[in-house]
N, C-alpha and C positions, 0 to 999 in steps of 0.2 A: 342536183346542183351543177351549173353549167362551168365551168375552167374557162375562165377569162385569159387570152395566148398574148404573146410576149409581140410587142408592134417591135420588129427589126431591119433596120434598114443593111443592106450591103452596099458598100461603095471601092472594090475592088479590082484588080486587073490581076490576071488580062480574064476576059470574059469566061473562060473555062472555069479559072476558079471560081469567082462570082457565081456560077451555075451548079459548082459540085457543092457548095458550102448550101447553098440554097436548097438542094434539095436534100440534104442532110439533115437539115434546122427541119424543115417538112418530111421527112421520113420516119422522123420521131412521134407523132401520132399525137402530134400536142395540135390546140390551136393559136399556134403563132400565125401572126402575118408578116410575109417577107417582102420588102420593096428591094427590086436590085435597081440601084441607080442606072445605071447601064442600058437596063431594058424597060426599064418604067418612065412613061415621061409626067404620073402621077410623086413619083417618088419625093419630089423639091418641092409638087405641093405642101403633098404629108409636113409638118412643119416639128414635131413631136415624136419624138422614138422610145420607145425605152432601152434598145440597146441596137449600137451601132458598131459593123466589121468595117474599118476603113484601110485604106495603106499608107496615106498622108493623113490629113487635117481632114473632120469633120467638113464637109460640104457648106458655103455661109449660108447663112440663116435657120440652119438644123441646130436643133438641141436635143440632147440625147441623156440621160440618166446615167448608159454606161458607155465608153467608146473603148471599142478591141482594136489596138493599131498591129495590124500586122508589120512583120520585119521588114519589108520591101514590094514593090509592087510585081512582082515573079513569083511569088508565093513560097520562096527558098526559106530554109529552116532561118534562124537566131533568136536574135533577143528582139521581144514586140512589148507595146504597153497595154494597160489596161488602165482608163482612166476613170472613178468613180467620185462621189461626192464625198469619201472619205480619201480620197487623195488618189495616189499613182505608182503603181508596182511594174518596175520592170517584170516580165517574164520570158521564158522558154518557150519559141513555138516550135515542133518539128515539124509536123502534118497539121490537116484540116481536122482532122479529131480531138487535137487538144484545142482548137481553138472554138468548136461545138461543147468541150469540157470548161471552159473558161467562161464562155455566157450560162454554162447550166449554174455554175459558181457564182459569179458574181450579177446575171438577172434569171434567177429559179421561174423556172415556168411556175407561173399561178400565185405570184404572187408580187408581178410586175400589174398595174393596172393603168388601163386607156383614160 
């Protein structure tokens, strides 16, 4: 049985981060796909996410299942949201780690589907 991967888009700055989270989300040995807005110029096609890392607003015309707001667009520690279809939880970001624990929480590999 093949594990259908988690479509996630990154739309972050400054480009380092966008690229450490990226290849973290793929380090994991899932089959995710990762669009980094930044370096994709497929990414605004894509029109459907299942979970998106943003630092402002979802991109227009994206819709996303789950959106990870990070705290600011520096990648400094605070308070970020997490928006789902059951609503909106402030949380704690420190590092890029808990924000890779926060999509395994709220879109689990394998049982997000395209």
């Amino acid at each position: 049985m093949s594990v259908i991967g988690r479509r996630i888009l990154l739309a972050v700055g400054p480009g380092v981060l966008e690229g450490a989270l990226a290849r973290m989300i793929l380090s994991a040995d899932r089959a995710d796909e990762v669009m980094q807005l930044a370096r994709s110029s497929h990414a605004r096609d894509e029109r459907s996410y299942d979970a998106a890392i943003v630092c402002a607003e979802l991109p227009a015309g994206i819709r996303s299942n789950i959106v990870i707001t990070l705290p600011d667009d520096r990648g400094s520690a605070g308070i970020g949201t997490v928006r789902y279809a059951g609503g909106l939880h402030n949380v704690r970001i420190d590092g890029p780690e808990q924000v890779i624990d926060l999509l395994d929480a709220y879109a689990p590999p394998g049982r997000c589907g395209r």
